[in-house]
Backbone bond lengths (Angstrom), bond angles and torsions (degrees), N, CA, C in turn:
res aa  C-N    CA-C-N  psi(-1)  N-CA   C-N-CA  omega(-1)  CA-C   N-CA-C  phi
1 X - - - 1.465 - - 1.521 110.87 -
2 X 1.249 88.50 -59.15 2.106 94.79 168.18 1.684 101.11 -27.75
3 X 1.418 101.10 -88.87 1.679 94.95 -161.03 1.525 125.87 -63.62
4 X 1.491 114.68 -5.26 1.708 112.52 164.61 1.281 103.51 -64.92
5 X 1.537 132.62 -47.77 1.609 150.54 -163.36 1.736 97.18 -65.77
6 X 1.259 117.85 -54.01 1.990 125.70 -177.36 1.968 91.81 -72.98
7 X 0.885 125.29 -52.02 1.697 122.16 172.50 1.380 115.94 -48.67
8 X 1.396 122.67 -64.63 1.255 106.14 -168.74 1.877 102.50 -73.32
9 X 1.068 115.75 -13.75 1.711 113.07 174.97 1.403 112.26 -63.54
10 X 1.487 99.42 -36.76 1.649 120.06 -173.68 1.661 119.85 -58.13
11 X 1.674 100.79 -56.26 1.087 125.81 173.97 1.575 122.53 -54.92
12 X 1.636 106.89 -48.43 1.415 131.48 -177.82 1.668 101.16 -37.61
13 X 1.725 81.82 -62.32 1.358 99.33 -167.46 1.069 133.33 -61.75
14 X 1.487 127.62 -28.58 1.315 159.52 164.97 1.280 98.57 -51.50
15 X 1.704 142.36 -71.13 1.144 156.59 -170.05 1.266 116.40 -67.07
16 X 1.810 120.55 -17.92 1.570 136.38 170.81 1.545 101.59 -81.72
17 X 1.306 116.87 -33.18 1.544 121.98 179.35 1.210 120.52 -51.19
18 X 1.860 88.94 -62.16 1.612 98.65 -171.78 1.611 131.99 -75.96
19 X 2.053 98.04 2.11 1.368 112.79 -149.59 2.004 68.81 -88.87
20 X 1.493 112.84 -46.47 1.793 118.68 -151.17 1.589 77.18 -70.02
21 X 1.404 151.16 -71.53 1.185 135.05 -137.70 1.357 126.43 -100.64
22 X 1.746 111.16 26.09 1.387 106.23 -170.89 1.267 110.19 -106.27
23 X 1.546 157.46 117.52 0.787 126.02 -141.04 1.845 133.97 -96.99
24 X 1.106 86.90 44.02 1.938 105.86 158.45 1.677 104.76 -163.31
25 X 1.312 108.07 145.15 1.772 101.72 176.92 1.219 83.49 -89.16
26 X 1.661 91.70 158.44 1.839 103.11 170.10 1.137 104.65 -66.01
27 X 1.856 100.61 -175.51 1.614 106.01 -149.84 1.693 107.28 -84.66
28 X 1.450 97.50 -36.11 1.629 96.33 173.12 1.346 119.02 -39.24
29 X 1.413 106.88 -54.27 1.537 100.04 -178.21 1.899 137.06 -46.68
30 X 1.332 71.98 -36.79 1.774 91.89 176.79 1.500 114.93 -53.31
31 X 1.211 126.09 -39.58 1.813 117.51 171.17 1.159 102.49 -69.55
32 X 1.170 154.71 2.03 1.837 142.54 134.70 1.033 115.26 -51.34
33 X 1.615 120.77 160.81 1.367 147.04 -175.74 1.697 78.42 -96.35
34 X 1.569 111.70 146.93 1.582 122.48 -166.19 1.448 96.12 -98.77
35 X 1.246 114.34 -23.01 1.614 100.95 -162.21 1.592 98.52 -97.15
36 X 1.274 116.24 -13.01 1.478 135.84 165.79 1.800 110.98 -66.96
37 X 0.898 107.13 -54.75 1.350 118.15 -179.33 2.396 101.93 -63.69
38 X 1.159 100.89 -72.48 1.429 97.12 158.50 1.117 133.52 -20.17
39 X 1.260 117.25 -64.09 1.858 137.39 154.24 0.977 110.80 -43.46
40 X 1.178 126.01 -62.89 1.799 116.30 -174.08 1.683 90.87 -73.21
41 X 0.989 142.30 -64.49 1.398 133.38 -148.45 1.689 109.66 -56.73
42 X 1.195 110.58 -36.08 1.343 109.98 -168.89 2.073 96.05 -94.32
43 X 0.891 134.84 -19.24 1.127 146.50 -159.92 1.979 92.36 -86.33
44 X 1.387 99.40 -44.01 2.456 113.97 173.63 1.394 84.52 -64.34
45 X 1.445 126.59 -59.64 1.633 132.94 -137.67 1.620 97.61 -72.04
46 X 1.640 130.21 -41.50 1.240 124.72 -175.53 1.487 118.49 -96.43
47 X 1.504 103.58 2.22 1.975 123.97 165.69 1.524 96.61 -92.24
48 X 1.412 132.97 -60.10 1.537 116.65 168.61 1.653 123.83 -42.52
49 X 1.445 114.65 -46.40 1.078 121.09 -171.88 1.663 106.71 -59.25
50 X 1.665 112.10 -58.70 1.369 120.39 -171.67 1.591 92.26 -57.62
51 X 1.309 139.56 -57.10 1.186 130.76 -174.19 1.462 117.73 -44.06
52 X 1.832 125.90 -39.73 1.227 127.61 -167.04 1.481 86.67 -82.66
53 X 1.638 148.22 -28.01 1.414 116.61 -133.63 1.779 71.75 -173.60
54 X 1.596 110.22 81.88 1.392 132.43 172.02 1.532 103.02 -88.62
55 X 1.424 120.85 -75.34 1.341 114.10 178.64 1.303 128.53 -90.26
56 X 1.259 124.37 -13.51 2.217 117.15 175.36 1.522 106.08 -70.39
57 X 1.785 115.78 -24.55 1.553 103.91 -165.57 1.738 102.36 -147.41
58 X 1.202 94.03 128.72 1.314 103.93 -163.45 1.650 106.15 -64.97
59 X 1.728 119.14 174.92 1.306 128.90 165.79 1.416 110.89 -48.41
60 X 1.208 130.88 -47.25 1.387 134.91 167.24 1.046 151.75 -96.85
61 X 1.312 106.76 15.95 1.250 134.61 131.77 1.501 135.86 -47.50
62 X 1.436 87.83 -59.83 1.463 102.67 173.50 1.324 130.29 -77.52
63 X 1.678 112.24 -28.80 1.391 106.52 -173.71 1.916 97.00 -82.09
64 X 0.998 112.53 -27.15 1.757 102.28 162.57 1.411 113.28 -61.46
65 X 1.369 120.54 -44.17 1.495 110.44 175.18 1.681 107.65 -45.59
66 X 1.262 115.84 -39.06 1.873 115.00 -143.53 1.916 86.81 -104.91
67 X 1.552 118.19 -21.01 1.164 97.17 151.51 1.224 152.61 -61.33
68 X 1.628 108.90 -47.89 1.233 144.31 111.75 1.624 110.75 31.28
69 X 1.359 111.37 -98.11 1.231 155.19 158.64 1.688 95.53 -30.19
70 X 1.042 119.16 -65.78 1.947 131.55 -153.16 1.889 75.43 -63.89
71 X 1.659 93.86 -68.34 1.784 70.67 -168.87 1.673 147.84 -87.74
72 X 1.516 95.89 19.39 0.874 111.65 172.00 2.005 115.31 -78.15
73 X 1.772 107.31 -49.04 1.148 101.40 134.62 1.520 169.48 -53.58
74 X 1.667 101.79 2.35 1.185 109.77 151.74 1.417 114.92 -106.05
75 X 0.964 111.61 -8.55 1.884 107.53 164.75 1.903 101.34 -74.38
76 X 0.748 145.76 -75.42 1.546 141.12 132.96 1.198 99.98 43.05
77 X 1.510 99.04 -80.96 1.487 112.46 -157.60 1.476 125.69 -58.87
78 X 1.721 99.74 -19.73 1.183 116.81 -169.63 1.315 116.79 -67.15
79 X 1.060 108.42 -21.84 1.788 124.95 -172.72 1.733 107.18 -106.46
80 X 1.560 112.95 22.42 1.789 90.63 -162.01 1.922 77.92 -136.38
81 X 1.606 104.04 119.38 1.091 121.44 175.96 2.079 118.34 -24.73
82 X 1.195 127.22 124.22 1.162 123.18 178.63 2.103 118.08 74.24
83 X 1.113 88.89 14.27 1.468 103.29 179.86 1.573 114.24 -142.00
84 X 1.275 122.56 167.11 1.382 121.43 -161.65 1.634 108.03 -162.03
85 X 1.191 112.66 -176.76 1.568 131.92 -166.40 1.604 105.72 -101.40
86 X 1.323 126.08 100.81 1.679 117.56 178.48 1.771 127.07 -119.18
87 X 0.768 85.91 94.60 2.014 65.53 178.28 0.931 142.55 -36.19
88 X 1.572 104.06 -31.49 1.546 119.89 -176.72 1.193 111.86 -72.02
89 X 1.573 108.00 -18.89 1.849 106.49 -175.25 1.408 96.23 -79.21
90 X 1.622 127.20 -31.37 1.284 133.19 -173.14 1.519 123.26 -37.74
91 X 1.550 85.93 -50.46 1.683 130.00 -167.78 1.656 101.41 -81.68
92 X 1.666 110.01 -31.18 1.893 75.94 168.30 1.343 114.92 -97.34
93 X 1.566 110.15 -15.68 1.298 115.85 160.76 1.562 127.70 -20.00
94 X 1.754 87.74 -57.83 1.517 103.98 -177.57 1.554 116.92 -66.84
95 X 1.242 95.80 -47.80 1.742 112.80 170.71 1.498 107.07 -38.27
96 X 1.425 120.16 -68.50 0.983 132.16 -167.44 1.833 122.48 -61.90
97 X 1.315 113.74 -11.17 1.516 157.84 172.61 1.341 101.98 -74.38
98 X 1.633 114.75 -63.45 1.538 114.85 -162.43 1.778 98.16 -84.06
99 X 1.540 118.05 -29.62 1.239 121.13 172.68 1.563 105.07 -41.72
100 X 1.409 105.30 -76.52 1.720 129.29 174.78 1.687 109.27 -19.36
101 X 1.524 103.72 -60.29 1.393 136.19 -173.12 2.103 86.17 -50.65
102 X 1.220 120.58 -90.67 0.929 111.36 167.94 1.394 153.05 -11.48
103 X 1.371 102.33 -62.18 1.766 119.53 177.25 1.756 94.30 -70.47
104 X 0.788 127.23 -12.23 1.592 134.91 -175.36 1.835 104.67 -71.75
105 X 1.676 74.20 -65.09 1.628 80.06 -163.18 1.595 117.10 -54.83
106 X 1.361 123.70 -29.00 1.525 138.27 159.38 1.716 99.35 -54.26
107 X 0.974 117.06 -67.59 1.567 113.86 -166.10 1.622 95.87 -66.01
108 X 1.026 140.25 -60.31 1.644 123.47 -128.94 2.278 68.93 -114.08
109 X 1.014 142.97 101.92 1.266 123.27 160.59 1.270 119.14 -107.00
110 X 1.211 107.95 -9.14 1.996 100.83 177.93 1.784 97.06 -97.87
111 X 1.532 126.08 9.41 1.553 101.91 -178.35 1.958 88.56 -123.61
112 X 0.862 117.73 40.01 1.481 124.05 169.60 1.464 123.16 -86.25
């Protein structure tokens, strides 16, 4: 059970990478609102994470890790043809973090 739970976190994450650094999202994506899409993505990304890694690392731990992470990938971005550096993506990032942060605390409540 352990390593299906660290896999699909693994995978998630892998596929959130390549979605921030490739340089155009596919086309589906594009009829979304971006800062919507951000929000939900990082909001799955810190519900996978808490799911792979419930008790070694706390809720806040992690959502600094995946902040962390968010802006390290928009510095990234800054250098990758047709993409750029935004705050605002930062900011739903974060949103989407404290969302995560939330739906957590209902689901996981005795490892808080």
């Amino acid at each position: 059970m352990t390593t299906l739970r660290l896999a699909q976190f693994w995978i998630f994450f892998t596929l959130c990478s390549w979605l921030s650094l490739s340089p155009a999202p596919p086309e589906a994506l594009l009829s979304f609102s971006d800062k919507l899409l951000h929000a939900a993505g990082y909001c799955a990304l810190f519900l996978s994470a808490r799911l792979a890694y419930p008790a070694p690392l706390s809720a806040k731990v992690l959502a600094a890790g995946l902040l962390s992470y968010s802006i390290l990938i928009e510095i990234l971005q800054h250098f990758i043809p047709h993409r750029g550096f935004s705050l605002s993506d930062i900011l739903a990032n974060a949103c989407g973090l404290l969302l995560g942060w939330a739906v957590s605390r209902l689901v996981f409540k005795s490892q808080q």
